[in-house]
RODO-2510 file (C-alpha; in nm, 4 decimals, decimal comma):
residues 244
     n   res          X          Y          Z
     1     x    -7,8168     0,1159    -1,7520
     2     x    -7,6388     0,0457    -2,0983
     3     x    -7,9235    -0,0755    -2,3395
     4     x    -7,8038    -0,2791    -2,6729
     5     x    -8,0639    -0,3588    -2,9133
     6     x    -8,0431    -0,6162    -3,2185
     7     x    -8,2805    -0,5896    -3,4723
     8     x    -8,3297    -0,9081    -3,5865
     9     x    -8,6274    -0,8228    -3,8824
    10     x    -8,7679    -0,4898    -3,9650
    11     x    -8,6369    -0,1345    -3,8432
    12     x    -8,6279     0,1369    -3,5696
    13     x    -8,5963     0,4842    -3,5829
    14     x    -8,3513     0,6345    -3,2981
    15     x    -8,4234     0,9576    -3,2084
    16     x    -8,1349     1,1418    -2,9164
    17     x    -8,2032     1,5347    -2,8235
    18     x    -8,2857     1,7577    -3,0924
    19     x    -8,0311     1,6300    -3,3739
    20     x    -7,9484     1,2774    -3,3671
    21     x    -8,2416     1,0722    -3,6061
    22     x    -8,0939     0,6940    -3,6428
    23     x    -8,2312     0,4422    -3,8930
    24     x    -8,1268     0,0524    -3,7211
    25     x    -8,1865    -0,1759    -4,0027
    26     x    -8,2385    -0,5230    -4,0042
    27     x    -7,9039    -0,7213    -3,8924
    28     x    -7,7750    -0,4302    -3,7275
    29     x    -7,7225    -0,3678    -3,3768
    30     x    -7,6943    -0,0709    -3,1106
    31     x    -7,5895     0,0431    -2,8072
    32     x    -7,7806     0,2781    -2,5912
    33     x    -7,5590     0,5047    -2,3458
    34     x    -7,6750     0,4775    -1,9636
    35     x    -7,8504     0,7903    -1,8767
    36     x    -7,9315     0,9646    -2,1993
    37     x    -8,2948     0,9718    -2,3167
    38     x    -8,3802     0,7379    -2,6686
    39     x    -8,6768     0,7437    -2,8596
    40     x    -8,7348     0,4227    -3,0271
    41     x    -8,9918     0,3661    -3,2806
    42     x    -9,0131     0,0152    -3,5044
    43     x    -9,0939     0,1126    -3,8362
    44     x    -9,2975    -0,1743    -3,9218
    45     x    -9,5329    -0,4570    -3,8284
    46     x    -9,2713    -0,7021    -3,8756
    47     x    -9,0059    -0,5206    -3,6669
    48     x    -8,8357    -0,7655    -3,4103
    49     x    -8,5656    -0,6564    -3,1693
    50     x    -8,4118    -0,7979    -2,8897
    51     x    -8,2598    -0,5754    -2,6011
    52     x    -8,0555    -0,6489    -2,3680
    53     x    -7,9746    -0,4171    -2,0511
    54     x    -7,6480    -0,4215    -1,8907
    55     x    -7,5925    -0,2583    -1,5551
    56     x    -7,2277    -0,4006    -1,4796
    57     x    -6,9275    -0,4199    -1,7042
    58     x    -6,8811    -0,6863    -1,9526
    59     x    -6,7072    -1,0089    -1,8178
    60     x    -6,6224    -1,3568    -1,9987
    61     x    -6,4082    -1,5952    -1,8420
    62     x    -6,3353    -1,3997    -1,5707
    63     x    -6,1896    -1,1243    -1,7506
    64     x    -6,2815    -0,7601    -1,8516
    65     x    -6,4082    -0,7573    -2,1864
    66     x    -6,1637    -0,4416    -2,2745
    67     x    -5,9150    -0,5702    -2,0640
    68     x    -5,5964    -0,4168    -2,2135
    69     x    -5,6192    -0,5319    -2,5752
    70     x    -5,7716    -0,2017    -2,7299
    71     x    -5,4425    -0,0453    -2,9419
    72     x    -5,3638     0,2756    -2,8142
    73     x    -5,3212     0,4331    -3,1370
    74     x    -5,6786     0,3450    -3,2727
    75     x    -5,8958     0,6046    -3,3951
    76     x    -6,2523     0,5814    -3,2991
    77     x    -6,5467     0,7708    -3,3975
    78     x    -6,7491     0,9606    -3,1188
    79     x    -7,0992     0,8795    -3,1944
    80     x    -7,4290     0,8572    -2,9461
    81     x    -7,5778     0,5750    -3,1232
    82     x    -7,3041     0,3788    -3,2371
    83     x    -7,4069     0,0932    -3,4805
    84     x    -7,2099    -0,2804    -3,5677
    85     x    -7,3166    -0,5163    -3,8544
    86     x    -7,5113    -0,8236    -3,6706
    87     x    -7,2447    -1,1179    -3,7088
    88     x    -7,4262    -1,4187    -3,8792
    89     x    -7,3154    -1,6124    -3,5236
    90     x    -7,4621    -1,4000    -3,3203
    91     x    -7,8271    -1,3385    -3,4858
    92     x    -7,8200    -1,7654    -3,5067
    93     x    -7,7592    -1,7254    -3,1113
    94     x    -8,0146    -1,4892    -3,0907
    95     x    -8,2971    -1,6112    -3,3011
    96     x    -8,3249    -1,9158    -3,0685
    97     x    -8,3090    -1,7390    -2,7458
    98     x    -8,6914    -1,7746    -2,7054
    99     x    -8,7716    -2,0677    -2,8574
   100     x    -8,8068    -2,2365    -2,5025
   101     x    -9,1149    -2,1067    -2,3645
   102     x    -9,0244    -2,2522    -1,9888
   103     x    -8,7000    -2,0682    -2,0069
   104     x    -8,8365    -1,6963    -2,0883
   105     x    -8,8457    -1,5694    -1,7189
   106     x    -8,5297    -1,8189    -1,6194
   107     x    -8,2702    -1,5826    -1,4766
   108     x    -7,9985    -1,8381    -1,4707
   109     x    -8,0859    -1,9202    -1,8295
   110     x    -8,0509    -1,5832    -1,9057
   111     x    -7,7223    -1,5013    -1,7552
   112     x    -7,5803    -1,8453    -1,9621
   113     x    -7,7388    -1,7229    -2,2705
   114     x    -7,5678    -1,3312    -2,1926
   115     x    -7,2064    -1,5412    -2,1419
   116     x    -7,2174    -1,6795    -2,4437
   117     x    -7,3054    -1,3825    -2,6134
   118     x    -7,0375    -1,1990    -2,4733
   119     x    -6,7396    -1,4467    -2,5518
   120     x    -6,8748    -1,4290    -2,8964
   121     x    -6,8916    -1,0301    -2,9398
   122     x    -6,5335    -1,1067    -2,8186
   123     x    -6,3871    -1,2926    -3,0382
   124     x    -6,6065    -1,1959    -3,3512
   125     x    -6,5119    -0,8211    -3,3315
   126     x    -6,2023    -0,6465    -3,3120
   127     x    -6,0913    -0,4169    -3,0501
   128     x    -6,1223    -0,0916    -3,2126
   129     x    -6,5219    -0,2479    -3,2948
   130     x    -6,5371    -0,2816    -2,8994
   131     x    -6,4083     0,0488    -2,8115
   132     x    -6,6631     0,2109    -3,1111
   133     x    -6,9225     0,0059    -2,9822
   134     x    -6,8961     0,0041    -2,6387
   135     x    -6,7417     0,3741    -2,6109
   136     x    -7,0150     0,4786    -2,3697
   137     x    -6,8687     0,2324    -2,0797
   138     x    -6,5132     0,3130    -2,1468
   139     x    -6,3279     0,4241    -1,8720
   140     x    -5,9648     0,5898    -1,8265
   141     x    -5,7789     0,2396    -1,7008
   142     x    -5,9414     0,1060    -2,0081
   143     x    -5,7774     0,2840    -2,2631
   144     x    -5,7006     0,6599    -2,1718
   145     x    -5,6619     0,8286    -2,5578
   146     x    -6,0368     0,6854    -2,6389
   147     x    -6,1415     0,7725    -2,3097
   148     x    -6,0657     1,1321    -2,3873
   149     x    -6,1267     1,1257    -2,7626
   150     x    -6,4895     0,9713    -2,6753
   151     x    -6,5569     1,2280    -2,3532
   152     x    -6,3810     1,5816    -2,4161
   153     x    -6,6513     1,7407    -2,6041
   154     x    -6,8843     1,7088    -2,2513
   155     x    -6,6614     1,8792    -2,0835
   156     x    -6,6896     2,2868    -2,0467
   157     x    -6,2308     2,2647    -1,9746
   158     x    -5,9710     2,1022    -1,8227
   159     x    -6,0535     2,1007    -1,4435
   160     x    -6,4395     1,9258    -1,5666
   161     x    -6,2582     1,6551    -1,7947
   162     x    -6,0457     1,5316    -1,5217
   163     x    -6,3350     1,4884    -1,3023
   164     x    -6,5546     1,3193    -1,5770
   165     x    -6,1996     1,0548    -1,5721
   166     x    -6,1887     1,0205    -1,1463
   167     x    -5,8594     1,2515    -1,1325
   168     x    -5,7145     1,5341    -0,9947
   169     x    -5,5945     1,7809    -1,2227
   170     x    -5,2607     1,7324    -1,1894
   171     x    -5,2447     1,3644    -1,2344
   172     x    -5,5032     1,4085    -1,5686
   173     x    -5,2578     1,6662    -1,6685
   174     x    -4,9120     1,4025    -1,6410
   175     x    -5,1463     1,1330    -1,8135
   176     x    -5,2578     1,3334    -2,0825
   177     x    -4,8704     1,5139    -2,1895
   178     x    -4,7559     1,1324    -2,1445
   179     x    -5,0039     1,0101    -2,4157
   180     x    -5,0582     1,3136    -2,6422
   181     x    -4,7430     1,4987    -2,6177
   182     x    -4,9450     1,8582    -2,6004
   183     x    -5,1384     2,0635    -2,3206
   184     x    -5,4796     1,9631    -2,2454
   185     x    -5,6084     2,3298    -2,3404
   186     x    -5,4354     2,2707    -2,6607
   187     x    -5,5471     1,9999    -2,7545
   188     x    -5,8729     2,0674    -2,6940
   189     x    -5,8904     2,4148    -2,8706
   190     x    -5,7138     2,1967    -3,2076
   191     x    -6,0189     1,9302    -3,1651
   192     x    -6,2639     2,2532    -3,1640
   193     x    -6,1247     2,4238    -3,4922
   194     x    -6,0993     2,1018    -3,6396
   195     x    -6,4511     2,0875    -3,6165
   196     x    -6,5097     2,4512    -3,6798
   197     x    -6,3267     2,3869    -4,0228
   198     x    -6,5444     2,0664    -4,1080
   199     x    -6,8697     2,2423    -4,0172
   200     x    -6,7308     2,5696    -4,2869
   201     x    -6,6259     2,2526    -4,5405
   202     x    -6,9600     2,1267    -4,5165
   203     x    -7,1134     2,4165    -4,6388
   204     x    -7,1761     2,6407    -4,3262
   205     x    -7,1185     3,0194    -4,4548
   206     x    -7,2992     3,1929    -4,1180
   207     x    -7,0118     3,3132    -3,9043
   208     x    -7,2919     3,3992    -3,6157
   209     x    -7,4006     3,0428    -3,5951
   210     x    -7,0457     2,8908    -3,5680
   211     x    -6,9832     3,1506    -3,2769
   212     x    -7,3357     3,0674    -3,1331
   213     x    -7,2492     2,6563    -3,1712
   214     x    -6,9128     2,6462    -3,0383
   215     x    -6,9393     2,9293    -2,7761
   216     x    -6,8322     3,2682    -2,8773
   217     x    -6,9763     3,5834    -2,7885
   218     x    -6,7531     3,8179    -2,9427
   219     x    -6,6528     3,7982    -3,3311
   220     x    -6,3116     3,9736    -3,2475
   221     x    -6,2619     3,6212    -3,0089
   222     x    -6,3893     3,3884    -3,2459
   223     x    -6,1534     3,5714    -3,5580
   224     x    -5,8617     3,5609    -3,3243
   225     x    -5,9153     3,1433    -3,2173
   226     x    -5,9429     3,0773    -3,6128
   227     x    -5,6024     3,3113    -3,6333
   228     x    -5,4341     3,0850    -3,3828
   229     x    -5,5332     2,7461    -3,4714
   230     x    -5,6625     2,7702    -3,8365
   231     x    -5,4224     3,0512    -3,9818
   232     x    -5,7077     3,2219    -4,1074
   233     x    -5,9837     3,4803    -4,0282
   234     x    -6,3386     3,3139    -4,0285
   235     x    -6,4474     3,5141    -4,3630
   236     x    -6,1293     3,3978    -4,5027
   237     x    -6,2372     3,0269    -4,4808
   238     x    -6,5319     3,0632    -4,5621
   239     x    -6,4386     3,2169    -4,8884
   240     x    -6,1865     2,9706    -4,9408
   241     x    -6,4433     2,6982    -4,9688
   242     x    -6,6645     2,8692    -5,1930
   243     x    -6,4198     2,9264    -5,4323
   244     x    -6,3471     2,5282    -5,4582
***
């Protein structure tokens, strides 16, 4: 299940695989993607969060909370811990969900309370927030650029990102030229030296770990990729930065 926490006082420390380390301040919120492993550790005594677990998909007033009102050319980050600024409305809502102790194990009570939470995160966030936010329970019908922006780097090609959207290859393939204008393969090799280039702008000089991160075995394979899509040899950019 999808797991958001608000931290209402204090702080946690996310931790996700071997690289992600989060720091969830006070007034900040998180969601949690469904099966991925989170290790969550307050920071202090006076750390207070509340979670809530979601197992369904977001509904208020009878209507999908992404329910085609994401714009399709919105840009939004892929991250596995994505993070929002508490809205003052929401921590108010929040801070007196438990102030009735005969309520606390009230399911009814609890779904009211979840409602109202949910027409709130609605209408107090935009729709590029939601898709950010919520990017984990996106799905194709929902908005198919984020869908793929959010889910292409899980996938090993083509044939394995139309599966992770429910399609056959050839229908992914028509939906994707009819949004993006390119070739899946592409457009997935352009998102893959993009990031290539940012890890070499960031200061990685070690051709051997950029062909050991982003799968090549052979340099003459990895030289000729940077060729095609970054007009230059890997030793080429690299030198290029250092001489900024």
């Amino acid at each position: 299940m999808v797991r958001i926490l608000f931290v209402m006082s204090g702080s946690l420390r996310l931790e996700h695989g071997n690289d992600t380390v989060r720091l969830v301040t006070s007034k900040q919120c998180v969601c949690l993607a469904r099966s991925e492993r989170f290790v969550v550790t307050a920071q202090d005594d006076e750390t207070h969060v509340v979670v809530l677990s979601l197992i369904h998909r977001i509904e208020f007033c009878e209507q999908d909370i992404f329910d085609k009102v994401m714009p399709y050319d919105s840009v939004v980050p892929t991250e596995s811990v994505p993070m929002l600024s508490m809205h003052p409305a929401i921590e108010r809502l929040l801070s007196t969900f438990f102030t009735i102790r005969q309520m606390f194990n009230c399911v009814r009570y609890h779904r009211m309370k979840a409602t109202e939470l949910f027409m709130m995160i609605k209408v107090l966030y935009t729709p590029t927030e939601h898709a950010y936010f919520f990017q984990s329970m996106i799905q194709p019908q929902d908005n198919f650029r984020v869908f793929v922006c959010n889910n292409y780097d899980k996938a090993q090609g083509v044939a394995e990102l139309a599966s992770l959207a429910g399609m056959s290859l050839s229908v992914f393939k028509r939906r994707f030229a009819e949004h993006f204008n390119d070739s899946v393969y592409h457009w997935m090799m352009r998102q893959k030296a993009l990031k290539v280039f940012t890890d070499i702008r960031d200061g990685e000089d070690s051709t051997k770990a950029l062909m050991n991160k982003y799968g090549f075995r052979h340099y003459t394979q990895f030289s000729r990729f940077c060729k095609n899509y970054l007009q230059a040899t890997p030793a080429q950019l690299i030198n290029s930065i250092k001489k900024k």
